[in-house]
mmCIF file of the N, C-alpha and C atoms, coordinates in Angstrom:
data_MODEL
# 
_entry.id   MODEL 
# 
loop_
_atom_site.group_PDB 
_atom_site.id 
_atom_site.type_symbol 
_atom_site.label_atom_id 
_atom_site.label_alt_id 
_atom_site.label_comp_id 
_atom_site.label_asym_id 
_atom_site.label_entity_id 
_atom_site.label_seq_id 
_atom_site.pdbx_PDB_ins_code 
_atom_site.Cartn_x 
_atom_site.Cartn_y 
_atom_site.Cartn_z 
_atom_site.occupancy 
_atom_site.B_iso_or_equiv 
_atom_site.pdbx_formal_charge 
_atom_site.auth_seq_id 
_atom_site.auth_comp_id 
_atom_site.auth_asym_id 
_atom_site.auth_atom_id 
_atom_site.pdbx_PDB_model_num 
ATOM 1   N N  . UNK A 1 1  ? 116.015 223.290 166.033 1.00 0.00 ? 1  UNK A N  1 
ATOM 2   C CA . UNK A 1 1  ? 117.461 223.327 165.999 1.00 0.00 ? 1  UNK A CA 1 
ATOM 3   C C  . UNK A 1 1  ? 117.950 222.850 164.629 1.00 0.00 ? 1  UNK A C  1 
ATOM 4   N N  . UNK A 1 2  ? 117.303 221.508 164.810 1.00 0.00 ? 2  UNK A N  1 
ATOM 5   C CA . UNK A 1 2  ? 117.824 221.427 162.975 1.00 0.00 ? 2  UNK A CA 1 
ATOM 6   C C  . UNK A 1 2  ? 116.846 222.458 162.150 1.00 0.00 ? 2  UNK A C  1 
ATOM 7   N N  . UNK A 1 3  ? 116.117 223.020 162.117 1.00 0.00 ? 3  UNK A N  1 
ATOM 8   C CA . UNK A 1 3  ? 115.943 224.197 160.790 1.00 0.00 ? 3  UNK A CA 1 
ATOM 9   C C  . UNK A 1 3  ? 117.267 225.390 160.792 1.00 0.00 ? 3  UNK A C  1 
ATOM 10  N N  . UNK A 1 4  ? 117.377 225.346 162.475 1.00 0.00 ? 4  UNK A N  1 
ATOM 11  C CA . UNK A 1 4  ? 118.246 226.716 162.496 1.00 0.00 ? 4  UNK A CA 1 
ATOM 12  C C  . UNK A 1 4  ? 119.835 226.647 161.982 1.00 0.00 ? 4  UNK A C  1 
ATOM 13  N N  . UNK A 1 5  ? 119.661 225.291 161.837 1.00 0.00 ? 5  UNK A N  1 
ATOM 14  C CA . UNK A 1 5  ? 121.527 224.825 161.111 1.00 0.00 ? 5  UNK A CA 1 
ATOM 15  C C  . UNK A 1 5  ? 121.675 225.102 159.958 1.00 0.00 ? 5  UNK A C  1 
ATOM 16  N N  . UNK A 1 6  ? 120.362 224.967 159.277 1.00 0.00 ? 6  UNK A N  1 
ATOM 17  C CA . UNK A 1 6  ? 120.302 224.851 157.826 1.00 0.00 ? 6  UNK A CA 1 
ATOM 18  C C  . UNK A 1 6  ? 120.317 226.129 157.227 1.00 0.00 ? 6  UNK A C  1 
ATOM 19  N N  . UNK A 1 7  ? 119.378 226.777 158.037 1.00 0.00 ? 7  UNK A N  1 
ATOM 20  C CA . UNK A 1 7  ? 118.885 228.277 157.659 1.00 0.00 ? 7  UNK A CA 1 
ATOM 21  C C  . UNK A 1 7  ? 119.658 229.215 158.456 1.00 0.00 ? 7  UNK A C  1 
ATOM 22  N N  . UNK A 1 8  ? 120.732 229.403 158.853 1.00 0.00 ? 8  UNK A N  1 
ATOM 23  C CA . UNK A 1 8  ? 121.064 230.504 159.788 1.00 0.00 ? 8  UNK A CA 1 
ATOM 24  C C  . UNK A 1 8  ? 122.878 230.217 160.033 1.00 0.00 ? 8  UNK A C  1 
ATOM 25  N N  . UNK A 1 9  ? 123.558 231.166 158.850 1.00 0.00 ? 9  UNK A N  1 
ATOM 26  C CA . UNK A 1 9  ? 124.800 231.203 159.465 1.00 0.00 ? 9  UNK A CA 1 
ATOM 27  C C  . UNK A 1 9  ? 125.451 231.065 160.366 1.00 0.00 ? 9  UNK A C  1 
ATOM 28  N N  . UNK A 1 10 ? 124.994 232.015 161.641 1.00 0.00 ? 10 UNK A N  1 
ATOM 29  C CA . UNK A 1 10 ? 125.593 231.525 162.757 1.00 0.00 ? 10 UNK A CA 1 
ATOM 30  C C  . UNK A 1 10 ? 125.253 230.051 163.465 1.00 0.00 ? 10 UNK A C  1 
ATOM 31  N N  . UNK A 1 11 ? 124.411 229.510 163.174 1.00 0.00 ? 11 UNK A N  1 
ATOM 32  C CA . UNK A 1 11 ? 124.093 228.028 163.802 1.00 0.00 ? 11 UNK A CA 1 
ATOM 33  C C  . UNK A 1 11 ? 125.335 227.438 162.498 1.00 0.00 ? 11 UNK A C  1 
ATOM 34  N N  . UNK A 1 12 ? 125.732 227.645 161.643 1.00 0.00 ? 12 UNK A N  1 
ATOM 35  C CA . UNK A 1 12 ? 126.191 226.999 160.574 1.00 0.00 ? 12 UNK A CA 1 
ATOM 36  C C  . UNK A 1 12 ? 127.369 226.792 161.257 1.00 0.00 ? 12 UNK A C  1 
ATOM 37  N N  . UNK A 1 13 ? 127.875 228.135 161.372 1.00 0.00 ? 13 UNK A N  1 
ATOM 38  C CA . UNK A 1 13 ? 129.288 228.233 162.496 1.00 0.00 ? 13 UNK A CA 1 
ATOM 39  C C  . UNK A 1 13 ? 129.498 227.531 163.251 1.00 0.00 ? 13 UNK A C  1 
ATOM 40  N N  . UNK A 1 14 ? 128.302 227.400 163.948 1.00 0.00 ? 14 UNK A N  1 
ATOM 41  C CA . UNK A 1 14 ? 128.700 226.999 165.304 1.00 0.00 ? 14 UNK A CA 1 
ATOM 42  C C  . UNK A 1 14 ? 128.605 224.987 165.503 1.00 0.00 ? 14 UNK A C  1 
ATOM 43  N N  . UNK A 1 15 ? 127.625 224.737 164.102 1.00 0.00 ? 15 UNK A N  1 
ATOM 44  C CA . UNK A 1 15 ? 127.655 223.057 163.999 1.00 0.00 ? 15 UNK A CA 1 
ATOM 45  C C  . UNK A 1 15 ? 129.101 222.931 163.272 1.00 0.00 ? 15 UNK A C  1 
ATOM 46  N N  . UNK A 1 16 ? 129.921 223.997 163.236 1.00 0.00 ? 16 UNK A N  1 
ATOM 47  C CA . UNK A 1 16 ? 131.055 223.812 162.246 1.00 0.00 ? 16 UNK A CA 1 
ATOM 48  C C  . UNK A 1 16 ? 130.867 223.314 160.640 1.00 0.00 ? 16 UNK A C  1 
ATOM 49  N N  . UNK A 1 17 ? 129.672 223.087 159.974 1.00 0.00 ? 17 UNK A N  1 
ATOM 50  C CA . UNK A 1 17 ? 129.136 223.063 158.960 1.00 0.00 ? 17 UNK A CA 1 
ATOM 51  C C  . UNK A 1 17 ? 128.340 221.626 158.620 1.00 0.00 ? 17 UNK A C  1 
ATOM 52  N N  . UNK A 1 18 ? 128.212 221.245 159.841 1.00 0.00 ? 18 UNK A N  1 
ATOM 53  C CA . UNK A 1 18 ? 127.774 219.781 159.803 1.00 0.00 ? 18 UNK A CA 1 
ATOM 54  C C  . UNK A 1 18 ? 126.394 220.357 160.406 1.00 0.00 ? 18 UNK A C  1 
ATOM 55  N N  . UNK A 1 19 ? 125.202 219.377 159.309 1.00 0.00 ? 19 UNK A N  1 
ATOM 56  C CA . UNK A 1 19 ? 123.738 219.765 159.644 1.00 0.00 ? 19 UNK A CA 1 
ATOM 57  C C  . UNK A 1 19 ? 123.049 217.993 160.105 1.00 0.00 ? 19 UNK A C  1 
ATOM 58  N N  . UNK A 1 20 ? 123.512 217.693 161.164 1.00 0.00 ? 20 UNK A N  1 
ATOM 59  C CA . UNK A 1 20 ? 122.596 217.211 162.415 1.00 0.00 ? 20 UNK A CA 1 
ATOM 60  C C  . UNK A 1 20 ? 121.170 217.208 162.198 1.00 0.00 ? 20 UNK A C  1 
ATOM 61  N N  . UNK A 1 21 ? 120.436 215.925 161.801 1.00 0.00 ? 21 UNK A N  1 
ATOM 62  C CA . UNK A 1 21 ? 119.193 216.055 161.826 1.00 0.00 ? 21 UNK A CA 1 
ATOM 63  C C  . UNK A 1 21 ? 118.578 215.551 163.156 1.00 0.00 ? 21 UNK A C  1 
ATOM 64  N N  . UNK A 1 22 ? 117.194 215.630 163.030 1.00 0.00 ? 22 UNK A N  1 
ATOM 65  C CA . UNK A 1 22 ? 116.414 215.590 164.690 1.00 0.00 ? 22 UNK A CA 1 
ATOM 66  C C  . UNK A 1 22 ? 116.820 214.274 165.500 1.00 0.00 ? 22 UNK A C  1 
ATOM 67  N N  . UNK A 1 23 ? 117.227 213.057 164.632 1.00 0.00 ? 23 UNK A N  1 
ATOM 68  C CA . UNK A 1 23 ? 117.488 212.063 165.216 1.00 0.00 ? 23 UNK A CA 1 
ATOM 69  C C  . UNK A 1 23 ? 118.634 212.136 165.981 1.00 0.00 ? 23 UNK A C  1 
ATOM 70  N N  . UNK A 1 24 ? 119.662 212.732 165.513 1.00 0.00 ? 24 UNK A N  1 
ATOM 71  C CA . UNK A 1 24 ? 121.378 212.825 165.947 1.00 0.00 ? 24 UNK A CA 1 
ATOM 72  C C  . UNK A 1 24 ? 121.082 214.123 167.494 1.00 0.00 ? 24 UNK A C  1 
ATOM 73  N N  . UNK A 1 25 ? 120.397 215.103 167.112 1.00 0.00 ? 25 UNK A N  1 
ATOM 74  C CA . UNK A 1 25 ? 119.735 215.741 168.230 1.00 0.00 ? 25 UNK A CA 1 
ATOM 75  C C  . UNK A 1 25 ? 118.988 215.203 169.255 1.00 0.00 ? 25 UNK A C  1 
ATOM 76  N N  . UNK A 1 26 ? 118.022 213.982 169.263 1.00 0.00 ? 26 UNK A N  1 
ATOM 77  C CA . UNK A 1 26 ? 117.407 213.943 170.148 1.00 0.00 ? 26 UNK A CA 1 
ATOM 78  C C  . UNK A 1 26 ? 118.133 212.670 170.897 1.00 0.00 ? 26 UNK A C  1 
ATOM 79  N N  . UNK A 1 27 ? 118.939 212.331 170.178 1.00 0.00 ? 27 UNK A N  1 
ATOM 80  C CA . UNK A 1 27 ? 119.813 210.800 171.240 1.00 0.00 ? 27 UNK A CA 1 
ATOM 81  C C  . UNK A 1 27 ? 120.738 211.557 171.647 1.00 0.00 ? 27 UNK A C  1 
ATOM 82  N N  . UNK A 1 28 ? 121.708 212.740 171.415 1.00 0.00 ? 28 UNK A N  1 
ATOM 83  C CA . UNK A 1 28 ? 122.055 213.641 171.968 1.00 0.00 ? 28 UNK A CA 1 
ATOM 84  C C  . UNK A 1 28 ? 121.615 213.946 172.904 1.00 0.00 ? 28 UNK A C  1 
ATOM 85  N N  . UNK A 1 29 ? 120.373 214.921 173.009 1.00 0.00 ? 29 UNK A N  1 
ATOM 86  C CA . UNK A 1 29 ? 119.788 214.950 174.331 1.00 0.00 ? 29 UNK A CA 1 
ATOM 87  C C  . UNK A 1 29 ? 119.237 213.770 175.232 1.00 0.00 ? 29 UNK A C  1 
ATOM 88  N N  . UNK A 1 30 ? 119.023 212.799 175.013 1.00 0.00 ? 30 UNK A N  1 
ATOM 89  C CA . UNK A 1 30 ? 118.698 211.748 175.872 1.00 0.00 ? 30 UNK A CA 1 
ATOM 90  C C  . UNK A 1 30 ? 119.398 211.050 176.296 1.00 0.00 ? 30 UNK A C  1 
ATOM 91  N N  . UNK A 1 31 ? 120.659 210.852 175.912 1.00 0.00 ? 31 UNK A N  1 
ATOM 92  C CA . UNK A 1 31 ? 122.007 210.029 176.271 1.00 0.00 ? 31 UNK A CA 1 
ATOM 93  C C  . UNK A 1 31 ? 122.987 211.427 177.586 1.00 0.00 ? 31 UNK A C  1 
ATOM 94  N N  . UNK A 1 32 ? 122.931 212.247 176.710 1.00 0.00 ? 32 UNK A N  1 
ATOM 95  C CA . UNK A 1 32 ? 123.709 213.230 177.473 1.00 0.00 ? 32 UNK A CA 1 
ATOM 96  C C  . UNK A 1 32 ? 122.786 214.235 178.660 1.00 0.00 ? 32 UNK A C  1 
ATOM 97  N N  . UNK A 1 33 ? 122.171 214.536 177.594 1.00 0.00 ? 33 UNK A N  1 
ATOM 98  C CA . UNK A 1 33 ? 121.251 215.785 178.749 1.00 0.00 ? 33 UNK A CA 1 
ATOM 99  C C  . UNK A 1 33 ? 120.190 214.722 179.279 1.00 0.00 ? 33 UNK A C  1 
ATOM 100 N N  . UNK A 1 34 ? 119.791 213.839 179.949 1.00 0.00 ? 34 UNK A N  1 
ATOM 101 C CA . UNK A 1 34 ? 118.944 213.060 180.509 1.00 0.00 ? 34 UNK A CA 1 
ATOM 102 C C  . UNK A 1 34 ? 118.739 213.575 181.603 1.00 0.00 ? 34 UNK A C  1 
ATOM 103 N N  . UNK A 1 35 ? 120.178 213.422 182.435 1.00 0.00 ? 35 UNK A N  1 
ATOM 104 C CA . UNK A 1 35 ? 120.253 213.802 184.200 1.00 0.00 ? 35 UNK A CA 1 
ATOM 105 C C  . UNK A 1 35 ? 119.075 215.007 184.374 1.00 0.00 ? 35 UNK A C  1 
ATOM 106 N N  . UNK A 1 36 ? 120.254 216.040 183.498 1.00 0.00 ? 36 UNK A N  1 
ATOM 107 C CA . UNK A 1 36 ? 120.045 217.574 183.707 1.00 0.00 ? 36 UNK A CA 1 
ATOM 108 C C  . UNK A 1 36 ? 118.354 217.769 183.697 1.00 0.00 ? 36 UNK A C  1 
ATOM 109 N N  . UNK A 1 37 ? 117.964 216.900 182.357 1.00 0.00 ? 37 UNK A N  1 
ATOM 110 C CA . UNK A 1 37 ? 116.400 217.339 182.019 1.00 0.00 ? 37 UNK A CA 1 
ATOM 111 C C  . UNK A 1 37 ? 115.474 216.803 183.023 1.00 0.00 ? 37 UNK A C  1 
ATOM 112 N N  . UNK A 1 38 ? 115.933 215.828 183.750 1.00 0.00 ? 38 UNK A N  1 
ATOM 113 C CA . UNK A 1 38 ? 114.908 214.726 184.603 1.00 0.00 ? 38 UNK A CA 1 
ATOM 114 C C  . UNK A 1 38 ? 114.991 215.829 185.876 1.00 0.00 ? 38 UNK A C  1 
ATOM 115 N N  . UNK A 1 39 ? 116.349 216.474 186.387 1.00 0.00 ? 39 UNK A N  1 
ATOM 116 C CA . UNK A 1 39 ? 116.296 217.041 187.331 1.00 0.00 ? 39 UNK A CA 1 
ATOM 117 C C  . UNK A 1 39 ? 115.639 218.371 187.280 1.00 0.00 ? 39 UNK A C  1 
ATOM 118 N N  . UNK A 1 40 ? 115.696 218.986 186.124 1.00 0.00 ? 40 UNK A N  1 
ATOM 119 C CA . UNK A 1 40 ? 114.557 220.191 185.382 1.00 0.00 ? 40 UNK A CA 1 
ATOM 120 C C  . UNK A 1 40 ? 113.333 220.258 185.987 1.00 0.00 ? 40 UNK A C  1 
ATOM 121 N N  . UNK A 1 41 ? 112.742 219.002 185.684 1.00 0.00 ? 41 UNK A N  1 
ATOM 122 C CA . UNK A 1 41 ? 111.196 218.881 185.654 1.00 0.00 ? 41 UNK A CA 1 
ATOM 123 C C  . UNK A 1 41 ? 110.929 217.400 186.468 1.00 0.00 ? 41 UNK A C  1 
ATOM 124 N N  . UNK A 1 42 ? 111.454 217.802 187.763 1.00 0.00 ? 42 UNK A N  1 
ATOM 125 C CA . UNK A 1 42 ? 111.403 216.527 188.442 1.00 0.00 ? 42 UNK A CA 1 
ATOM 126 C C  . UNK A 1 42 ? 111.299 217.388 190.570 1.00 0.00 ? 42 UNK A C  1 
# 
């Protein structure tokens, strides 16, 4: 995800031009998407 911000217009768009590295992504997913992922693979 972060390569695809950097490298790929439409991800550019869509971070609104802010490039998010893996850290800001993965407490992202673990703070927010936790529930969802535990209930995924649970």
């Amino acid at each position: 995800m972060e390569d695809a911000v950097k490298g790929s217009i439409t991800f550019m768009c869509l971070a609104g031009g802010l490039e998010p590295d893996h850290n800001t992504i993965n407490r992202f997913r673990s703070t927010r998407l936790k529930d969802a992922v535990n209930e995924i693979f649970t």
